[in-house]
Biopython code that builds the backbone (N, CA, C, O; Angstrom):
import numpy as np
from Bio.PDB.StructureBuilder import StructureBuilder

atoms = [
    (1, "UNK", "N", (-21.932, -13.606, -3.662)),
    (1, "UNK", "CA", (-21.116, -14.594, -4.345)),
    (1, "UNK", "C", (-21.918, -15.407, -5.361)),
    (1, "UNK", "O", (-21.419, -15.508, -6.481)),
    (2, "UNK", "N", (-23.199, -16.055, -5.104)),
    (2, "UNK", "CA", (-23.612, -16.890, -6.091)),
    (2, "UNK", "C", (-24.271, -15.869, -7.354)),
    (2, "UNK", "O", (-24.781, -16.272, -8.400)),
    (3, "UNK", "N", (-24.141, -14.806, -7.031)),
    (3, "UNK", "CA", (-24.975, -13.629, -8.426)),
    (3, "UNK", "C", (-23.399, -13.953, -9.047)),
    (3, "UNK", "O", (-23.729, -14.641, -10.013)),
    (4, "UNK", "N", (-22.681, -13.923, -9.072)),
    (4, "UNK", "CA", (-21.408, -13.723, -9.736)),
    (4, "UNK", "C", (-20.816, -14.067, -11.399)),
    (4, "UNK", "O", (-20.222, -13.427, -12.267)),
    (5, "UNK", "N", (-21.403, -15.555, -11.239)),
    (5, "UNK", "CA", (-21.349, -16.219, -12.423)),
    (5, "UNK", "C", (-22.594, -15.642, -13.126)),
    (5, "UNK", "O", (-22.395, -15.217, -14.264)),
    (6, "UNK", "N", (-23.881, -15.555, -12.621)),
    (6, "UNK", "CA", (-24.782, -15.297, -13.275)),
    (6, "UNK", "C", (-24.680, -13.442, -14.030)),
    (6, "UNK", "O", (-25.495, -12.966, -14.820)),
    (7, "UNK", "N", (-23.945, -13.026, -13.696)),
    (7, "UNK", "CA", (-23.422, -11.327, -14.007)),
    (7, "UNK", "C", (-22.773, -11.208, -15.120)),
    (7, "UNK", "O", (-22.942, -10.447, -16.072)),
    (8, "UNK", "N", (-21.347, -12.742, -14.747)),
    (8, "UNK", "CA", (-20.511, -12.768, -16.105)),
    (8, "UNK", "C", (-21.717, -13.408, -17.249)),
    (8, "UNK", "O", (-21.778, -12.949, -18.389)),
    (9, "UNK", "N", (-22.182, -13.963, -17.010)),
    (9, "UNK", "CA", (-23.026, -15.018, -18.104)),
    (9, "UNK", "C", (-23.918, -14.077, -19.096)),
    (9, "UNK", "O", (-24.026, -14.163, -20.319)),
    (10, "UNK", "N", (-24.884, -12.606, -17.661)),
    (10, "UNK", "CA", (-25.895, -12.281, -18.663)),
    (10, "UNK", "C", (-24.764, -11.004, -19.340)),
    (10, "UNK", "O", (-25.326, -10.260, -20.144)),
    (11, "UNK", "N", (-23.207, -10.692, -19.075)),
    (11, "UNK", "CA", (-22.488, -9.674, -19.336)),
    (11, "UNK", "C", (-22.687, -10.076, -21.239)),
    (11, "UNK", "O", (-23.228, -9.480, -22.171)),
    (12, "UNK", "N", (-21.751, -11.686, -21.083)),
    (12, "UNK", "CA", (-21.833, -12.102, -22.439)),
    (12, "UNK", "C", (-22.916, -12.307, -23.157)),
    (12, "UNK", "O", (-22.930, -12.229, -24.385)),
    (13, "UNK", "N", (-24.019, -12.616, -22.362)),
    (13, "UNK", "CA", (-25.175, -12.975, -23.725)),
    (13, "UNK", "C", (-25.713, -11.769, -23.704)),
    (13, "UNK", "O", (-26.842, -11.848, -24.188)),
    (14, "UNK", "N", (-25.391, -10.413, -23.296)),
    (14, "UNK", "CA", (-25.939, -9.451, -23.374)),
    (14, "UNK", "C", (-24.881, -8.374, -24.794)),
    (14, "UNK", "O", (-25.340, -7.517, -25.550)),
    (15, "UNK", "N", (-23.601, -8.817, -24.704)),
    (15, "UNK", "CA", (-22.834, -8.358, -25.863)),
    (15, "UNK", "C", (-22.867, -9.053, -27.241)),
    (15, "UNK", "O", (-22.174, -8.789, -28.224)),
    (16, "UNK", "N", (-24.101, -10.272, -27.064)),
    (16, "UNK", "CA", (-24.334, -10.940, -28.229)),
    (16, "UNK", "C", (-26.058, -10.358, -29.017)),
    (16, "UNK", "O", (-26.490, -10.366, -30.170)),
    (17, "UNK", "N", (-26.641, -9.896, -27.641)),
    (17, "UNK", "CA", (-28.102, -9.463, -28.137)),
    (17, "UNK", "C", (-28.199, -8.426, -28.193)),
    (17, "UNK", "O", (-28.727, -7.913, -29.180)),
    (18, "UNK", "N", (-27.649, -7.559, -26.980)),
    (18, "UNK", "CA", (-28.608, -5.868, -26.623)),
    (18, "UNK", "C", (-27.433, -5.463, -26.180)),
    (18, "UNK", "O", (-26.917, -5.909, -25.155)),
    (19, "UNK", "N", (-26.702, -4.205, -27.242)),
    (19, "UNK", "CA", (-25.611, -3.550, -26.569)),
    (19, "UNK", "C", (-25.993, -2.534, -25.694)),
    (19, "UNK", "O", (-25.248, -2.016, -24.862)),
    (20, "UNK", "N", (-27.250, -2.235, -25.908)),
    (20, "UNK", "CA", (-27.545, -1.705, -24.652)),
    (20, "UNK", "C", (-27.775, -2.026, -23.276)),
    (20, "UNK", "O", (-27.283, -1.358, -22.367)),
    (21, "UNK", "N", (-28.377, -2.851, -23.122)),
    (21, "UNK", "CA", (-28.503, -3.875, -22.002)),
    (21, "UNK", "C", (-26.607, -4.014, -21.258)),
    (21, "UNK", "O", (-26.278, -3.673, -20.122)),
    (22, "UNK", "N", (-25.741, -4.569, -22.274)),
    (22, "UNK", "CA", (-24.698, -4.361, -21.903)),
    (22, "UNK", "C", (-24.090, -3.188, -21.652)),
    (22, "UNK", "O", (-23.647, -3.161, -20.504)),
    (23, "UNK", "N", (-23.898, -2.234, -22.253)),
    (23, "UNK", "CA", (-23.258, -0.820, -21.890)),
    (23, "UNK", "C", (-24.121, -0.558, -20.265)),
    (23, "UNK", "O", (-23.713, 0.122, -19.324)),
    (24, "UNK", "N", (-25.188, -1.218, -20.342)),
    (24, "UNK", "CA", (-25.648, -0.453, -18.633)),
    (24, "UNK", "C", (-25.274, -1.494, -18.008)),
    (24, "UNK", "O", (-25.537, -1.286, -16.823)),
    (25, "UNK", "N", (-24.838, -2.437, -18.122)),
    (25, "UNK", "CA", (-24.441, -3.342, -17.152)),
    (25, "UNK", "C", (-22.644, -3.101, -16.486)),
    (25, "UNK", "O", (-22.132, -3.021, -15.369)),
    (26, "UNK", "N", (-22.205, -3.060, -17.791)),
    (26, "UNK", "CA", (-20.786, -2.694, -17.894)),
    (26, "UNK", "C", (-20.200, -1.494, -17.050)),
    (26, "UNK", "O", (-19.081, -1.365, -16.553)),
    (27, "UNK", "N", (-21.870, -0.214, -17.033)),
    (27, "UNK", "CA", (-21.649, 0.786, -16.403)),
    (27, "UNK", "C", (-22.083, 1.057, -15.410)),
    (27, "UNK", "O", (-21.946, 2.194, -14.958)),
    (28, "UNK", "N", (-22.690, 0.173, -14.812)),
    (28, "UNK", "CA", (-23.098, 0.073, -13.339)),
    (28, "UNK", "C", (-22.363, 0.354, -12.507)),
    (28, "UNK", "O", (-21.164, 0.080, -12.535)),
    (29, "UNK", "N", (-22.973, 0.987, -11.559)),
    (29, "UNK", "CA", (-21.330, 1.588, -10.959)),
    (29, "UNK", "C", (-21.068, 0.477, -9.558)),
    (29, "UNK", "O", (-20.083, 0.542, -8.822)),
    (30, "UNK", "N", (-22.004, -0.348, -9.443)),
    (30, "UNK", "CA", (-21.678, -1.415, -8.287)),
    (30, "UNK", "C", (-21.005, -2.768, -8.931)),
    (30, "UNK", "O", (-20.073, -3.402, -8.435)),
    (31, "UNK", "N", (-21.774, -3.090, -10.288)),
    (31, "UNK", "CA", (-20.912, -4.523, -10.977)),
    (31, "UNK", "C", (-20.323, -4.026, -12.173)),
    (31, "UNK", "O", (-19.683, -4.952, -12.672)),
    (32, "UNK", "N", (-20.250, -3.117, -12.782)),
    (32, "UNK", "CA", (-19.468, -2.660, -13.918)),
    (32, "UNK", "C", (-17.977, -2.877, -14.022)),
    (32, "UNK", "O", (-17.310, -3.451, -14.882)),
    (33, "UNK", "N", (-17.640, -2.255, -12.901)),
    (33, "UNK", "CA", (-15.896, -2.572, -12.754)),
    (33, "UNK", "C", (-15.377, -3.925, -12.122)),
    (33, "UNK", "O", (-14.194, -4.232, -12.266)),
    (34, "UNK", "N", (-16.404, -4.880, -11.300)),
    (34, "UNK", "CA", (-15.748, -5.780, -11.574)),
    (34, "UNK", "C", (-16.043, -7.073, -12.324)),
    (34, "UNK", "O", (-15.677, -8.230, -12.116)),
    (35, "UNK", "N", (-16.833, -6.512, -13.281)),
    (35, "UNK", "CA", (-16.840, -7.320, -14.917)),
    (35, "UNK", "C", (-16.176, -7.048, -15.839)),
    (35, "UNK", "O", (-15.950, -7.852, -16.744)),
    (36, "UNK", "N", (-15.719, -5.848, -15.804)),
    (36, "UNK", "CA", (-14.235, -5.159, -16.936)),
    (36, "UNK", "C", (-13.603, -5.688, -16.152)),
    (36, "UNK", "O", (-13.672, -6.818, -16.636)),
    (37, "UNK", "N", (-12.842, -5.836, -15.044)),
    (37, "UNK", "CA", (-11.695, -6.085, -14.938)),
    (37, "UNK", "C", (-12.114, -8.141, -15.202)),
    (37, "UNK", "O", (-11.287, -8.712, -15.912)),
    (38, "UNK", "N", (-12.780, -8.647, -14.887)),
    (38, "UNK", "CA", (-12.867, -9.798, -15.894)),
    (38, "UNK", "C", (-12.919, -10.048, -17.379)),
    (38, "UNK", "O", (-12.359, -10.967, -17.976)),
    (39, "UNK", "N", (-13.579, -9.217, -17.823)),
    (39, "UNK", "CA", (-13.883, -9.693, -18.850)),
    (39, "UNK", "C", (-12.040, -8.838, -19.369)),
    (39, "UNK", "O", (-11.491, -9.459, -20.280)),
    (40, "UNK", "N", (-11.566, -8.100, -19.054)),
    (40, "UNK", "CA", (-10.009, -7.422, -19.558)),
    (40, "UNK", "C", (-9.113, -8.125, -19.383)),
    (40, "UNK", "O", (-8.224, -8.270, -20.223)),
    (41, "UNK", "N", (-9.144, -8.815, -18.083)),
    (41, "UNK", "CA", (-7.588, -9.430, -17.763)),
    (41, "UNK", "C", (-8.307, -10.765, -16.757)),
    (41, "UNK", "O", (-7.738, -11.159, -15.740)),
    (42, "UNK", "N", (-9.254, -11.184, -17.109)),
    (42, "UNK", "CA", (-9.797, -12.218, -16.012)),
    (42, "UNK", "C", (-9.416, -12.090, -14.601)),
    (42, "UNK", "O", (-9.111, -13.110, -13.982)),
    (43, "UNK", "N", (-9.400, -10.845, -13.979)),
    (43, "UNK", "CA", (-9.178, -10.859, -13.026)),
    (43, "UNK", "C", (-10.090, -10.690, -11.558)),
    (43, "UNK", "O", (-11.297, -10.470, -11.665)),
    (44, "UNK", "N", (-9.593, -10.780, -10.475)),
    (44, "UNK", "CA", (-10.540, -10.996, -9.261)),
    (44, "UNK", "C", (-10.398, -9.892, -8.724)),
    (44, "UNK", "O", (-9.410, -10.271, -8.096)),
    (45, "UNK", "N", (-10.543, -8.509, -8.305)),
    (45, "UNK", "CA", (-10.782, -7.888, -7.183)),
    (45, "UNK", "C", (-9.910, -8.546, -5.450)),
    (45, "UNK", "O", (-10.630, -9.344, -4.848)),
    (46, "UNK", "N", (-8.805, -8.296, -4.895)),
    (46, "UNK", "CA", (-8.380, -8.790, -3.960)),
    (46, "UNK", "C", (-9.926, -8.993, -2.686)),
    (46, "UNK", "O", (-10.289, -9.873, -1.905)),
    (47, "UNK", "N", (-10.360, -7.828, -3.035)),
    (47, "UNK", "CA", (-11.549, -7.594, -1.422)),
    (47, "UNK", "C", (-12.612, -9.297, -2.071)),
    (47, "UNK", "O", (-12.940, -10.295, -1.430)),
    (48, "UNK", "N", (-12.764, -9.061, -3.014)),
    (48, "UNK", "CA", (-13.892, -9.844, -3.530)),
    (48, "UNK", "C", (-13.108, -11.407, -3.656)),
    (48, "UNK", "O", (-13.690, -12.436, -3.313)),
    (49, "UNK", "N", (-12.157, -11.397, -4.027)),
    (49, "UNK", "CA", (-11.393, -13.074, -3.221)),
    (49, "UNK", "C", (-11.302, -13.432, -1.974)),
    (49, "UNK", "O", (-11.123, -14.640, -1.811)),
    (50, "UNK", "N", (-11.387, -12.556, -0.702)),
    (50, "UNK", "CA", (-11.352, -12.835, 0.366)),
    (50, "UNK", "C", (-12.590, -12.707, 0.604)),
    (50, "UNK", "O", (-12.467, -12.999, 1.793)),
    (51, "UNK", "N", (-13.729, -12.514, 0.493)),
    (51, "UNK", "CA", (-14.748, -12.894, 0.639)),
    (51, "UNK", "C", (-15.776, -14.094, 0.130)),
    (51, "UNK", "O", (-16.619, -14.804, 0.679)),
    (52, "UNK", "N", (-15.353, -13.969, -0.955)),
    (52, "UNK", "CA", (-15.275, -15.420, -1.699)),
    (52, "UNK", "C", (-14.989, -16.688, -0.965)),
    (52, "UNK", "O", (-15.845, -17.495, -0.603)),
    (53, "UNK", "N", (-13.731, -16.782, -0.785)),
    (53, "UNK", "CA", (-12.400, -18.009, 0.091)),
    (53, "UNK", "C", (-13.636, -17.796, 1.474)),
    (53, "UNK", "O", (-14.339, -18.801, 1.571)),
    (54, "UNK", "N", (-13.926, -16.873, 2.335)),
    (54, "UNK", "CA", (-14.484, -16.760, 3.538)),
    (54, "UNK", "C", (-15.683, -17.259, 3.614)),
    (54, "UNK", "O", (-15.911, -17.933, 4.618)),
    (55, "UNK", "N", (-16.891, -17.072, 2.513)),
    (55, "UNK", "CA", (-17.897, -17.487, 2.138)),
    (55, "UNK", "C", (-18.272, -19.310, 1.991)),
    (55, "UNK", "O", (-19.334, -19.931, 2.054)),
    (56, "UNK", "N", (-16.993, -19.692, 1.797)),
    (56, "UNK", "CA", (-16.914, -20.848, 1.087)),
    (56, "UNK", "C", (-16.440, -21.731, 2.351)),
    (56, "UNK", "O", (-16.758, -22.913, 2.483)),
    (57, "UNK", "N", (-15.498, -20.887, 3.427)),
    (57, "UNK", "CA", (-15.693, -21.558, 4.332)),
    (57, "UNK", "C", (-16.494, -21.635, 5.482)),
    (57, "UNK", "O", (-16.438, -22.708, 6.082)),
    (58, "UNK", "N", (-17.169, -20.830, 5.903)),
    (58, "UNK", "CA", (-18.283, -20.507, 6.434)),
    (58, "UNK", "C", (-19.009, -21.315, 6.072)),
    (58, "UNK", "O", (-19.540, -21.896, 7.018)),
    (59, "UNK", "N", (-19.448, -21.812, 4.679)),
    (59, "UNK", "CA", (-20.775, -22.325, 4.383)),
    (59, "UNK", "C", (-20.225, -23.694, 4.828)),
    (59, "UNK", "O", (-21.045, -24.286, 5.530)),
    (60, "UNK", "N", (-19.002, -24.416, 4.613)),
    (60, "UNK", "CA", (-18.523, -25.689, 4.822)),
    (60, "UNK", "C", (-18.919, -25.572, 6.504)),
    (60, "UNK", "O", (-19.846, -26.241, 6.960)),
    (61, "UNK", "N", (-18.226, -24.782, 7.235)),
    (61, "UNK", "CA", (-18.434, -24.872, 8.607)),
    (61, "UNK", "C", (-19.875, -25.082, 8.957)),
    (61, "UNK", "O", (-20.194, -25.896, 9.823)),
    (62, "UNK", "N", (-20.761, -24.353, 8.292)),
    (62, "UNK", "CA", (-22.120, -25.086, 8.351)),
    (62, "UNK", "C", (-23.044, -25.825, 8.281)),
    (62, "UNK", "O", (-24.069, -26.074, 8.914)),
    (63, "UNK", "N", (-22.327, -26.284, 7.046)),
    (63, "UNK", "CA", (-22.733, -27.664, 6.594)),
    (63, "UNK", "C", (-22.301, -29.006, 7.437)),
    (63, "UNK", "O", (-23.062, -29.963, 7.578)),
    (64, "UNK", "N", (-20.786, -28.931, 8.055)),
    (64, "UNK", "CA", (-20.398, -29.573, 8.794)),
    (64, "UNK", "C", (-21.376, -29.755, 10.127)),
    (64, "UNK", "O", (-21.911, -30.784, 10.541)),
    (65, "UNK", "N", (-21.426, -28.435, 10.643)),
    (65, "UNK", "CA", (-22.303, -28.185, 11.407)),
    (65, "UNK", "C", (-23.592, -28.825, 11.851)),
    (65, "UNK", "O", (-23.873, -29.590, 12.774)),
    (66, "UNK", "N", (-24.376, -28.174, 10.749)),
    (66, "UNK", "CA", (-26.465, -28.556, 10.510)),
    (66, "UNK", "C", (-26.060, -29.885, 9.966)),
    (66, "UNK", "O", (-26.872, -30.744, 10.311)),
    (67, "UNK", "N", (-25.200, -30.298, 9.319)),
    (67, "UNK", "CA", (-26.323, -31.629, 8.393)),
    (67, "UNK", "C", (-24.985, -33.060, 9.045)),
    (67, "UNK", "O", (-25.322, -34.235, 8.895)),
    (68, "UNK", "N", (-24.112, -32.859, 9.460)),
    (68, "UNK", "CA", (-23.069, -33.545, 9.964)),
    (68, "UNK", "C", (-23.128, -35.102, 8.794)),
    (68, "UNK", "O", (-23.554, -36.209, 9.124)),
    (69, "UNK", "N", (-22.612, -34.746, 7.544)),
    (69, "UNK", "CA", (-22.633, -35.456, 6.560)),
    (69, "UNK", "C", (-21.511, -37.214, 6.566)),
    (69, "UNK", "O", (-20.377, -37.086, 7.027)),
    (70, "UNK", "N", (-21.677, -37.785, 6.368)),
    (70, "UNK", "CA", (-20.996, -38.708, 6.067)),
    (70, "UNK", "C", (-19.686, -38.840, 5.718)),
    (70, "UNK", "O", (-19.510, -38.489, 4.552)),
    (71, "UNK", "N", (-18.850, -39.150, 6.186)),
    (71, "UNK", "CA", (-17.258, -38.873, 6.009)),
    (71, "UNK", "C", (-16.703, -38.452, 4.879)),
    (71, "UNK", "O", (-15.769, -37.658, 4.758)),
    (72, "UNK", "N", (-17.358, -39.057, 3.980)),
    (72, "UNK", "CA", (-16.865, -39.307, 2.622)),
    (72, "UNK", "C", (-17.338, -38.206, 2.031)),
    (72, "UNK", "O", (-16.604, -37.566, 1.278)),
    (73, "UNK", "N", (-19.002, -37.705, 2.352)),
    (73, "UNK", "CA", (-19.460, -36.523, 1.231)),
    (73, "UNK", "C", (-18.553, -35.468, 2.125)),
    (73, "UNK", "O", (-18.056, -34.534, 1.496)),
    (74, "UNK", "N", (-18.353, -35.532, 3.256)),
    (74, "UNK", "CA", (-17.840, -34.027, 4.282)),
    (74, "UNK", "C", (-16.274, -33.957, 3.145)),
    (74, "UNK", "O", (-16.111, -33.022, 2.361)),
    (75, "UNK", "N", (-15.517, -34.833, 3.247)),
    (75, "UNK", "CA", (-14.073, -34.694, 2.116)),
    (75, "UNK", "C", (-14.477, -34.209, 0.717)),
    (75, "UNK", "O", (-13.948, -33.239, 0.175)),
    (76, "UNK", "N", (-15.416, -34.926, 0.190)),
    (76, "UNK", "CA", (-15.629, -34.455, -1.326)),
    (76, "UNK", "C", (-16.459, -32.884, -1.374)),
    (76, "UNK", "O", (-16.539, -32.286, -2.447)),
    (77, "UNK", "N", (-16.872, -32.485, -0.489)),
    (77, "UNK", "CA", (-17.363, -31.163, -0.209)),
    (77, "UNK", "C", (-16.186, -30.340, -0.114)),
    (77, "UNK", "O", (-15.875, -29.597, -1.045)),
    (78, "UNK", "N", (-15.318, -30.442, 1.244)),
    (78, "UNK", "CA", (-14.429, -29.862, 0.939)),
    (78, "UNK", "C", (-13.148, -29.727, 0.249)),
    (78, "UNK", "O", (-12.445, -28.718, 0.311)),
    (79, "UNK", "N", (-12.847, -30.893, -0.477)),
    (79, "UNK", "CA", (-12.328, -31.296, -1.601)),
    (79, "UNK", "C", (-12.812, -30.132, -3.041)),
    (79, "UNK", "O", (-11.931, -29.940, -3.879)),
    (80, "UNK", "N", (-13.921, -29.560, -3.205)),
    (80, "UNK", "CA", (-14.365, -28.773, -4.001)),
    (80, "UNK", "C", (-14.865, -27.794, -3.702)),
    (80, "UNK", "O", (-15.196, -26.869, -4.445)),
    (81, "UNK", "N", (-14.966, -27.871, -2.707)),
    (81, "UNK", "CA", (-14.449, -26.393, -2.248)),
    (81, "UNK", "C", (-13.218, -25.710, -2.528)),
    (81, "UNK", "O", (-13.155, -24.688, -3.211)),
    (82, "UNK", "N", (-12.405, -26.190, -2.083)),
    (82, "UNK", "CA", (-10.664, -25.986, -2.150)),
    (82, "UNK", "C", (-10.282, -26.145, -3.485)),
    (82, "UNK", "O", (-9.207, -25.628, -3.790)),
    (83, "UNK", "N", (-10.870, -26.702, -4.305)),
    (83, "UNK", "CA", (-10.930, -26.666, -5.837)),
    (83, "UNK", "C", (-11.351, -25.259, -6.013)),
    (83, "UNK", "O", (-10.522, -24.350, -6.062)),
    (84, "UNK", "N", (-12.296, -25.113, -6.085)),
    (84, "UNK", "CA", (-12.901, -23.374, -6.066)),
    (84, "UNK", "C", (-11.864, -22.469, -5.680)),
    (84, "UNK", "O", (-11.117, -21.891, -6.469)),
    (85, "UNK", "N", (-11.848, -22.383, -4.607)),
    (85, "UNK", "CA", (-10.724, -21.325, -3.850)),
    (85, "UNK", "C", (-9.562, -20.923, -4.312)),
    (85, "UNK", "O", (-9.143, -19.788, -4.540)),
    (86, "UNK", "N", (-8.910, -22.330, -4.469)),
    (86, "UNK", "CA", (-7.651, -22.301, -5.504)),
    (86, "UNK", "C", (-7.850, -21.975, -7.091)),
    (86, "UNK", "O", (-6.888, -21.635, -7.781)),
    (87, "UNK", "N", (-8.989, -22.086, -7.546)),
    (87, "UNK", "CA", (-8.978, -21.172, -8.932)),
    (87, "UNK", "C", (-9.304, -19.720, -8.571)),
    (87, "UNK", "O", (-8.851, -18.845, -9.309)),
    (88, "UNK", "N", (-10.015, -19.389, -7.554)),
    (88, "UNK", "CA", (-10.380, -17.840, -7.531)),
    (88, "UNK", "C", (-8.863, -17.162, -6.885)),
    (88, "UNK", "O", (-8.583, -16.073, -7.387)),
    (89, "UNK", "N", (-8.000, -17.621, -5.973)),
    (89, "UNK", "CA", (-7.032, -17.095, -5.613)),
    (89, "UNK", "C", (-5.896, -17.298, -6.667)),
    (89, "UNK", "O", (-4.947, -16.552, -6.430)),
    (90, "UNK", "N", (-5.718, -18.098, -7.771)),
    (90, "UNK", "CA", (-5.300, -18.215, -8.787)),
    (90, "UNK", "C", (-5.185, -16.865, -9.952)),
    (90, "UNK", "O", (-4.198, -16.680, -10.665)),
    (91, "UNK", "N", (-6.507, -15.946, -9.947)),
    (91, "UNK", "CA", (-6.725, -15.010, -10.722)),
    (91, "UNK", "C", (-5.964, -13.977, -10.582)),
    (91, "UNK", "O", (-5.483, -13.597, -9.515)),
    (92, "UNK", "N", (-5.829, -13.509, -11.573)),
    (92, "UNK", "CA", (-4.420, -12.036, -10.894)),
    (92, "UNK", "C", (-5.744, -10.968, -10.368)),
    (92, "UNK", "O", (-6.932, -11.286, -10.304)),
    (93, "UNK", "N", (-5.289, -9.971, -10.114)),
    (93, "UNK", "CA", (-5.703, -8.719, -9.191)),
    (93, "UNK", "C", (-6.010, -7.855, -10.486)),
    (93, "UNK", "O", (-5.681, -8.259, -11.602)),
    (94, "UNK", "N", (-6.451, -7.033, -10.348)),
    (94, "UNK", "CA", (-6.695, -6.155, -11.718)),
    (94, "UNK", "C", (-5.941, -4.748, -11.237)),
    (94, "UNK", "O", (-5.985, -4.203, -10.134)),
    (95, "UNK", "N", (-5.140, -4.296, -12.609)),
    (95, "UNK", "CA", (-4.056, -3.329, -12.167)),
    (95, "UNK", "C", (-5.093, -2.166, -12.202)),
    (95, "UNK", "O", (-6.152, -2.139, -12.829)),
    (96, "UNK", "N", (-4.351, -0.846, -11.081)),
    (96, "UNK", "CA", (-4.750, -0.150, -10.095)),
    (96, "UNK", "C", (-4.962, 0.846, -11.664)),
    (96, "UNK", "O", (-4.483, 0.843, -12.798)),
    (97, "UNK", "N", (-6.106, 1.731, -10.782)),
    (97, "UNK", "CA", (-6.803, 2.907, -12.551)),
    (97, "UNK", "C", (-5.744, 3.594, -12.532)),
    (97, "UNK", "O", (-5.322, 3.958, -11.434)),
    (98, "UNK", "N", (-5.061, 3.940, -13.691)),
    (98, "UNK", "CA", (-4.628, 5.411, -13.585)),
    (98, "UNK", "C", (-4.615, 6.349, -13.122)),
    (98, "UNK", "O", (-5.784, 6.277, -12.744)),
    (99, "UNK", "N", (-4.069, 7.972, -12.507)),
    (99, "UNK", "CA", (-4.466, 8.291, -11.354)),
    (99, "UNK", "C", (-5.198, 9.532, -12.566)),
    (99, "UNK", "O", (-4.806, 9.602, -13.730)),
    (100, "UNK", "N", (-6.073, 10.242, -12.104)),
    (100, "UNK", "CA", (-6.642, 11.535, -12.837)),
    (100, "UNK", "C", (-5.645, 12.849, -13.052)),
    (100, "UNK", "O", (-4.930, 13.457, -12.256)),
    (101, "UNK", "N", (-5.796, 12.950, -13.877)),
    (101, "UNK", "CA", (-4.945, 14.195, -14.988)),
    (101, "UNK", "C", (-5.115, 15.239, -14.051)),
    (101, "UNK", "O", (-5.963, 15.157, -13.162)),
    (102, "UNK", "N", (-4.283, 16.328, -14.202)),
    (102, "UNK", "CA", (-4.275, 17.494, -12.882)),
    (102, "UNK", "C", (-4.180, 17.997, -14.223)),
    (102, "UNK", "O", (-3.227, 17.693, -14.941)),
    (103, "UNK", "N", (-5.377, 18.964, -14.716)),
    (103, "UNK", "CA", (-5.548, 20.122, -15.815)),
    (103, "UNK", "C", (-4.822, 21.035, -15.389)),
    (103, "UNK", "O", (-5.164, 21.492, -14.298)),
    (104, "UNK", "N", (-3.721, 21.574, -15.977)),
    (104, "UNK", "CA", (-3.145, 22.437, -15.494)),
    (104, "UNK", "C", (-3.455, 23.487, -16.187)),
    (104, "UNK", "O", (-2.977, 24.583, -15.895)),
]
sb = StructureBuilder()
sb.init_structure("model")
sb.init_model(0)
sb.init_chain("A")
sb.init_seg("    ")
for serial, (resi, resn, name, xyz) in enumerate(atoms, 1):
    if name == "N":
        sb.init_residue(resn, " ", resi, " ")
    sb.init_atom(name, np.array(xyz, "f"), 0.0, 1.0, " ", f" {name:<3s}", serial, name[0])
structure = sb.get_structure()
């Protein structure tokens, strides 16, 4: 989850410097597809939102947990958290590939 932003970030400054650098990023076969389907339709991957949303609460549960914070930071934590969540579950899904041509 936290490589995420840093993927979209070097996607773009990489289509501003080195189209090569980008074409192998783009074509990676582990982050390639789900940076096209961002950078195409801003969209999230369903598997990769629920891990996301899960991640985010997990880490709250821990934090709650180990550091047992002060009333006020424990709300504004999860206060932005739930900010987060609700923009990533916000994103549409990216429509399903085409299915492959049967050469007849």
């Amino acid at each position: 989850m936290p490589t995420t932003i840093f993927l979209i970030l070097a996607a773009g400054c990489f289509a501003r410097s080195s189209t090569r650098l980008e074409a192998w990023l783009l074509e990676h076969p582990r982050f390639g597809p789900s940076l096209r389907a961002w950078r195409t339709h801003r969209a999230v991957p369903r598997r990769a939102k629920v891990m996301a949303v899960g991640g985010m609460a997990a880490g709250f549960l821990i934090f709650e947990l180990t550091v047992h914070p002060p009333f006020w930071l424990g709300v504004l934590v999860g206060v932005l958290l739930v900010a987060c969540a609700a923009f990533i579950v916000s994103r549409p899904v990216p429509p399903a590939p085409p299915p492959p041509e049967n050469p007849a």
